[in-house]
Biotite code that builds the C-alpha atoms (Angstrom):
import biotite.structure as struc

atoms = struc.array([
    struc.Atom([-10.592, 9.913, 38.836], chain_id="A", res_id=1, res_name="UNK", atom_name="CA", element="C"),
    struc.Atom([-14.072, 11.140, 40.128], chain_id="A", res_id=2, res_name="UNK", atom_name="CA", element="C"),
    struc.Atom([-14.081, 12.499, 43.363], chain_id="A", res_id=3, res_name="UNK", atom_name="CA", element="C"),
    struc.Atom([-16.599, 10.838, 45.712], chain_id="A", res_id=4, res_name="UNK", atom_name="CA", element="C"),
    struc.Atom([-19.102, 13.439, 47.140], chain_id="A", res_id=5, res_name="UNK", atom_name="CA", element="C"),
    struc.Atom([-19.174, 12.797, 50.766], chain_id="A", res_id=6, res_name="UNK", atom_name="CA", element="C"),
    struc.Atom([-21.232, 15.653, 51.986], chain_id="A", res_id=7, res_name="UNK", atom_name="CA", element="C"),
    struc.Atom([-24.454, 14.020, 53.610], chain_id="A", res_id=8, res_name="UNK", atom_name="CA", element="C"),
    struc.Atom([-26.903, 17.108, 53.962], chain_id="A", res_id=9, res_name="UNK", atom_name="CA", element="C"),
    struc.Atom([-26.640, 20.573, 55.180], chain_id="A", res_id=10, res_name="UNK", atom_name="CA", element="C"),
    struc.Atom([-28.612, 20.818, 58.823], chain_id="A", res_id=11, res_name="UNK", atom_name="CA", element="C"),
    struc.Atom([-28.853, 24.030, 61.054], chain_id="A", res_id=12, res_name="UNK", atom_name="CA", element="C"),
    struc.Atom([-27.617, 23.310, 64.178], chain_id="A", res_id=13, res_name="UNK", atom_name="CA", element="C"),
    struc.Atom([-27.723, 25.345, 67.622], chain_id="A", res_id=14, res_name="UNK", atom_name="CA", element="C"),
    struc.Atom([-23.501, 25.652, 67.934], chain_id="A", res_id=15, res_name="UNK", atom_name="CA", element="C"),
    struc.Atom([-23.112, 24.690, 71.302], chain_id="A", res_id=16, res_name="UNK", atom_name="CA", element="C"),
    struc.Atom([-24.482, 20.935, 70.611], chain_id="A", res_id=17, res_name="UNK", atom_name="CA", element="C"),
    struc.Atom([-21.633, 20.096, 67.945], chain_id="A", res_id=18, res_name="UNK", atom_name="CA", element="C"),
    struc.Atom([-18.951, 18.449, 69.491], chain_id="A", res_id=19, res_name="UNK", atom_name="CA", element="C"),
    struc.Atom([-15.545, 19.870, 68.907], chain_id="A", res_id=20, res_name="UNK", atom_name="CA", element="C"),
    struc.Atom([-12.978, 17.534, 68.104], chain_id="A", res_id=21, res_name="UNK", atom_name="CA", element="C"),
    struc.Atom([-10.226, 16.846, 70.486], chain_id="A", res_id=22, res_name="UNK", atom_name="CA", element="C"),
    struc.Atom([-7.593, 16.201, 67.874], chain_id="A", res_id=23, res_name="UNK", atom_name="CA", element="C"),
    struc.Atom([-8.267, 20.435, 66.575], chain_id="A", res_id=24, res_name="UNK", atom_name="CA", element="C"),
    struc.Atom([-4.756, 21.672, 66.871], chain_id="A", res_id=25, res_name="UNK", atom_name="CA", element="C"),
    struc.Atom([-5.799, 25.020, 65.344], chain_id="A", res_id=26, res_name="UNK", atom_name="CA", element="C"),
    struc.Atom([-5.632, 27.527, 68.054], chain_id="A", res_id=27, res_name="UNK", atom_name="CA", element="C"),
    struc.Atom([-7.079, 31.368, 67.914], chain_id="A", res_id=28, res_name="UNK", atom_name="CA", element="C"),
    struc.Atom([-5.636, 34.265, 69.429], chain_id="A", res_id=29, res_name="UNK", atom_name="CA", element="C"),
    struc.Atom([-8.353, 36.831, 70.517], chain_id="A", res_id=30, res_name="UNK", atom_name="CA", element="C"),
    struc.Atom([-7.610, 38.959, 67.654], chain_id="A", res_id=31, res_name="UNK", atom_name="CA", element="C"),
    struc.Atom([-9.070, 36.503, 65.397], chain_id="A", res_id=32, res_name="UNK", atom_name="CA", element="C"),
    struc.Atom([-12.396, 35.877, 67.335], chain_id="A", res_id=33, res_name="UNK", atom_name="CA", element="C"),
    struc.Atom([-12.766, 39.592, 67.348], chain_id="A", res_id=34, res_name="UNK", atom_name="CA", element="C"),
    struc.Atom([-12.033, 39.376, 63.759], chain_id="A", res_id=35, res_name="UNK", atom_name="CA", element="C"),
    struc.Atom([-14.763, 36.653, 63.108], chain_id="A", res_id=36, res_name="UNK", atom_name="CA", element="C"),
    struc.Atom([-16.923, 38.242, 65.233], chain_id="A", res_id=37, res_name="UNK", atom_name="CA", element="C"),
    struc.Atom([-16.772, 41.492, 63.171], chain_id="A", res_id=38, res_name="UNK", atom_name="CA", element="C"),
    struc.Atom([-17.652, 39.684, 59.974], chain_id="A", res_id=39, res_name="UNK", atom_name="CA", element="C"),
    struc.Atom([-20.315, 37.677, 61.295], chain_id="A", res_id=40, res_name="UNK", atom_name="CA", element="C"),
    struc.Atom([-21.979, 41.201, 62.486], chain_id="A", res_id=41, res_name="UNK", atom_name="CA", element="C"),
    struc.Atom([-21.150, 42.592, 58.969], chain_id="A", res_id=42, res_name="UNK", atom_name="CA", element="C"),
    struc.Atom([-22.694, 39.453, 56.893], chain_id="A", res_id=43, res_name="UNK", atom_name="CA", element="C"),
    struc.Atom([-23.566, 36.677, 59.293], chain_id="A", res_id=44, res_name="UNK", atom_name="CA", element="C"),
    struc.Atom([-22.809, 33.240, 58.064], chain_id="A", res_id=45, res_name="UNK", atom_name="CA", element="C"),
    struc.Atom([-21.675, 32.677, 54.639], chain_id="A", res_id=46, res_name="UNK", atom_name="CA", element="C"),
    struc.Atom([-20.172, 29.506, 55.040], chain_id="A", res_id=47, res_name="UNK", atom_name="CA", element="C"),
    struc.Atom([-20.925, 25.993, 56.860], chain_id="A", res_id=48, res_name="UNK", atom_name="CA", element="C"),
    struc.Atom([-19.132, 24.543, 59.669], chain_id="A", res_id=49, res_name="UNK", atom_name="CA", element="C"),
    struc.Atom([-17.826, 20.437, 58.570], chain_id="A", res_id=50, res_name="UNK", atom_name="CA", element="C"),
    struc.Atom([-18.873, 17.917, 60.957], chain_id="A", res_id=51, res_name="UNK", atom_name="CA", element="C"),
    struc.Atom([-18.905, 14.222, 60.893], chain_id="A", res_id=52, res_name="UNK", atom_name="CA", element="C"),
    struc.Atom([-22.149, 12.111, 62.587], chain_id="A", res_id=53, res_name="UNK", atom_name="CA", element="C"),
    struc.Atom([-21.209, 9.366, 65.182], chain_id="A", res_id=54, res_name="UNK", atom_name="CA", element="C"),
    struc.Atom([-23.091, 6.283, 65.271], chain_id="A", res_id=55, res_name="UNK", atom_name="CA", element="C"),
    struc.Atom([-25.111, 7.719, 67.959], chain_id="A", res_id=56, res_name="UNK", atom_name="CA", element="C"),
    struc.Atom([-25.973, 10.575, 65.980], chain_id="A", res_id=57, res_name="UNK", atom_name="CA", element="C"),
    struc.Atom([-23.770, 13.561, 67.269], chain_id="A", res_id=58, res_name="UNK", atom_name="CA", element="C"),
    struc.Atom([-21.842, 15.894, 65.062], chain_id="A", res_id=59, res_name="UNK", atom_name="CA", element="C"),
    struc.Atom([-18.104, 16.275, 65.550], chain_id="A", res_id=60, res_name="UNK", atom_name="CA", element="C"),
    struc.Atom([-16.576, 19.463, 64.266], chain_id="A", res_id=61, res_name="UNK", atom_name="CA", element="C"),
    struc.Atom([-14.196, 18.813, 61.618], chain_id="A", res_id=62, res_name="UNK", atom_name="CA", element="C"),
    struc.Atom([-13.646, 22.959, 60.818], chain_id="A", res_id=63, res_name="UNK", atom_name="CA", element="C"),
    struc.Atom([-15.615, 25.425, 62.576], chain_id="A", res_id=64, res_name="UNK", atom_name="CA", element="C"),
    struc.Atom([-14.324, 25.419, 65.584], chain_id="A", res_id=65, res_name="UNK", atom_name="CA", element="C"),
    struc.Atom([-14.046, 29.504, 65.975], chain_id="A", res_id=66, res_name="UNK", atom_name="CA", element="C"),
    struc.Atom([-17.067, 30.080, 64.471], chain_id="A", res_id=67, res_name="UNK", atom_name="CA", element="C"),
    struc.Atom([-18.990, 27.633, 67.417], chain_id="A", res_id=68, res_name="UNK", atom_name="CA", element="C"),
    struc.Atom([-17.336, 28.919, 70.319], chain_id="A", res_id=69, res_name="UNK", atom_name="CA", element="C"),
    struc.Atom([-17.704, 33.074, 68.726], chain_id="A", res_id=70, res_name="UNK", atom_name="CA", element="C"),
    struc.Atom([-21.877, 32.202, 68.517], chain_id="A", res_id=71, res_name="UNK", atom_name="CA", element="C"),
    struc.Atom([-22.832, 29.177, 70.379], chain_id="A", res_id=72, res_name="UNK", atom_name="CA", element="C"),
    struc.Atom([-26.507, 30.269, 70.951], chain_id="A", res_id=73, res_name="UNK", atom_name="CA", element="C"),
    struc.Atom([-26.742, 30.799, 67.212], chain_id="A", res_id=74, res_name="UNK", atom_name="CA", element="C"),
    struc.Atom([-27.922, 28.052, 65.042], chain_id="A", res_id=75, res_name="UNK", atom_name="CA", element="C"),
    struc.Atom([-25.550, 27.423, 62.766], chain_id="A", res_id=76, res_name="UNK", atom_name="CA", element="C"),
    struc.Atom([-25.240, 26.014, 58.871], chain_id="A", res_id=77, res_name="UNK", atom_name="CA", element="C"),
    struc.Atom([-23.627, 22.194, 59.124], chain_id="A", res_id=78, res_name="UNK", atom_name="CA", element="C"),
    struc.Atom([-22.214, 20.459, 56.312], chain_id="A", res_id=79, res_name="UNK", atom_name="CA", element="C"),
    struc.Atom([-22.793, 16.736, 57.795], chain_id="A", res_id=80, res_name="UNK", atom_name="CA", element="C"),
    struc.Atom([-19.946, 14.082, 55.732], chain_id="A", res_id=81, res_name="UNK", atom_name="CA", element="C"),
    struc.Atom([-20.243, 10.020, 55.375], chain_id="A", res_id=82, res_name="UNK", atom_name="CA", element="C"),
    struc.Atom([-16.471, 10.075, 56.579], chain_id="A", res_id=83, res_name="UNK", atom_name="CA", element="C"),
    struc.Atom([-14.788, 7.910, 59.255], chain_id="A", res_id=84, res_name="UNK", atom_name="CA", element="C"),
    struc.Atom([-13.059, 9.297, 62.159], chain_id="A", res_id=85, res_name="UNK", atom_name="CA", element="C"),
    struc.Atom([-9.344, 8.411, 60.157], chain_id="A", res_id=86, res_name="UNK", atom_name="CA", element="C"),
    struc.Atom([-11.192, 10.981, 57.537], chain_id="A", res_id=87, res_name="UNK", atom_name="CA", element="C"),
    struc.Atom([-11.353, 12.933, 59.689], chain_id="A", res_id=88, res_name="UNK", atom_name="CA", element="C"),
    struc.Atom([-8.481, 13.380, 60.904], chain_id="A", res_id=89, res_name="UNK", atom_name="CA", element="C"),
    struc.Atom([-7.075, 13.727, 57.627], chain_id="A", res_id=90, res_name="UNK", atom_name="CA", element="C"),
    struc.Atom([-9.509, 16.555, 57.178], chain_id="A", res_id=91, res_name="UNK", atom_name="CA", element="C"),
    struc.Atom([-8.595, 18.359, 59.941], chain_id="A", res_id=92, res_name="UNK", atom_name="CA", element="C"),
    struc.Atom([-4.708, 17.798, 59.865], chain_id="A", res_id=93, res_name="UNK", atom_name="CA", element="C"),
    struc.Atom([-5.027, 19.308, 56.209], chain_id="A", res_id=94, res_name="UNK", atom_name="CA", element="C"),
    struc.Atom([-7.471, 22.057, 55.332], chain_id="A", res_id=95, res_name="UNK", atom_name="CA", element="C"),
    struc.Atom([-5.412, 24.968, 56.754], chain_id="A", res_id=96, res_name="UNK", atom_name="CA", element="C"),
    struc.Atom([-2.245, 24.008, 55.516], chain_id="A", res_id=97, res_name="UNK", atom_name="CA", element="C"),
    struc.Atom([-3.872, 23.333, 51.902], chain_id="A", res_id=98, res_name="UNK", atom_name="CA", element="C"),
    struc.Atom([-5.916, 26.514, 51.939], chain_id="A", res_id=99, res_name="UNK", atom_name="CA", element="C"),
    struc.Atom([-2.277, 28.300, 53.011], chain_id="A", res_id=100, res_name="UNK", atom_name="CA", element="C"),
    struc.Atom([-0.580, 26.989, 49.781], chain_id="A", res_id=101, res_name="UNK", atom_name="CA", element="C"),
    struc.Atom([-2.051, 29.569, 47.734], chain_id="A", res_id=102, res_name="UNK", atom_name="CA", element="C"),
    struc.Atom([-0.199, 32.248, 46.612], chain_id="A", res_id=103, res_name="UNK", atom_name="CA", element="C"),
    struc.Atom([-0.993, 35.996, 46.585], chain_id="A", res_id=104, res_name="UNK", atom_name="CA", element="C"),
    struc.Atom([-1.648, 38.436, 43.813], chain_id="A", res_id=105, res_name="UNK", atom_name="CA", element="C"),
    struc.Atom([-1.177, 41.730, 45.155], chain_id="A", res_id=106, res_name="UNK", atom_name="CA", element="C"),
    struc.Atom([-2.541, 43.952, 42.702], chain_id="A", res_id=107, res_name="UNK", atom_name="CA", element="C"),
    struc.Atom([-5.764, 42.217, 42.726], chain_id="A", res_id=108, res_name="UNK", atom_name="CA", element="C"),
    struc.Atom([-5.355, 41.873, 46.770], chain_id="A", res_id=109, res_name="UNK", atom_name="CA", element="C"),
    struc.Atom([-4.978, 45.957, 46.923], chain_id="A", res_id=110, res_name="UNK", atom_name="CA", element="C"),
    struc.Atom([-7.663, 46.691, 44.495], chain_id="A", res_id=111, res_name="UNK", atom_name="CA", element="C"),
    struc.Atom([-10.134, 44.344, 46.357], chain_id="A", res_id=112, res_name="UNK", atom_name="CA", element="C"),
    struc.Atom([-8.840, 46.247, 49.930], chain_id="A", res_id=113, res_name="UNK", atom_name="CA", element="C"),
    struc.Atom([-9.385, 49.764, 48.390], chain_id="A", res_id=114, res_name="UNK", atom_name="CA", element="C"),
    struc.Atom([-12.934, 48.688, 47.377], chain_id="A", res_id=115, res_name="UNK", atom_name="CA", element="C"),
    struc.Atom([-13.938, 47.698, 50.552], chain_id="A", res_id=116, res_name="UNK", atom_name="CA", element="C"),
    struc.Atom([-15.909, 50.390, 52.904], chain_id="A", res_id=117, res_name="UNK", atom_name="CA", element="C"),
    struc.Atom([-16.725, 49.134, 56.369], chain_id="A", res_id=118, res_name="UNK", atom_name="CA", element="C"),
    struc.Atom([-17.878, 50.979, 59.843], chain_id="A", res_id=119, res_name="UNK", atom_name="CA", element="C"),
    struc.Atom([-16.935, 47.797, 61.925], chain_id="A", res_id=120, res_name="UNK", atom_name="CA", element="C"),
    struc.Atom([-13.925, 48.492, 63.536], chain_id="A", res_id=121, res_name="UNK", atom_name="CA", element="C"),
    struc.Atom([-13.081, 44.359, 64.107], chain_id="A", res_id=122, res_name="UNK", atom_name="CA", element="C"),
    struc.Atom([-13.097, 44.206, 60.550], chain_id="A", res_id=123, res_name="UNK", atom_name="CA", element="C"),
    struc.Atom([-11.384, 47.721, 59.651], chain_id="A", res_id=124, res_name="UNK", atom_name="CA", element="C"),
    struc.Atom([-8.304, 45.933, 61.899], chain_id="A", res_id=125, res_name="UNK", atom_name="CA", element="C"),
    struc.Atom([-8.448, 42.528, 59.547], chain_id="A", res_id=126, res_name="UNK", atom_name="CA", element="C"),
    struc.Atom([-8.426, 44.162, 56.604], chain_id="A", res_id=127, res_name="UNK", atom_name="CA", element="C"),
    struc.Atom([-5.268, 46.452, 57.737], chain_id="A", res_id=128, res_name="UNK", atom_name="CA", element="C"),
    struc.Atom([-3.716, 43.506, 58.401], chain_id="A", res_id=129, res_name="UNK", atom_name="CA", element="C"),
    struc.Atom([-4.226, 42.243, 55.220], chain_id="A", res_id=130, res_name="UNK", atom_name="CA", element="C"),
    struc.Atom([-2.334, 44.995, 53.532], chain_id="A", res_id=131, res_name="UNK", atom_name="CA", element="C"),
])
């Protein structure tokens, strides 16, 4: 099987206009948006936000919904999909608990932690979590 490439193009967006998706049952806890926020002041974005374009042209988050609501003045990187709303959903119903199936090898996980020098305190507090 050949996976079909769905990802239309990669716009910059100002946060605040993408539309977040009112069937996101992710919620974050204030640690984590201090968390983000400490890594976005460390490397900035790294990563796109997912969104899928209406008919009438707006962009519904599909993942990113910390990441808009930590930096909504900031224009952000947009992965924009050709997927229906039912897509969608299964998108958003599945990427954390996919991403959550992987497993953990410690030894590499404590060398990568010791390696790590930071002065941001948000992130010095993730990373102690880690261990």
């Amino acid at each position: 099987m050949q996976p079909r490439d769905r990802i239309k193009e990669l716009r910059r967006v100002k946060a605040s206009e993408l539309i977040p998706n009112e069937k996101n049952w992710r919620r974050h806890p204030n640690t984590q948006k201090l968390a983000l926020t400490g890594i976005l002041e460390e490397i900035g974005y790294a990563d796109a936000l997912i969104a899928r374009e209406t008919e009438d042209g707006d962009l519904v988050l599909v993942d990113g919904h910390l990441r808009r609501s930590v930096s909504p003045d900031a224009e952000v990187p947009v992965l924009v999909l050709d997927i229906t709303e039912a897509e969608a959903d299964l998108m958003i119903t599945t990427l954390d608990p996919l991403a959550s199936m992987a497993e953990t090898d410690n030894e590499r996980l404590e060398a990568l932690l010791d390696s790590i020098d930071v002065d941001n305190d948000r992130v010095s507090v993730l990373l102690e979590s880690i261990r």
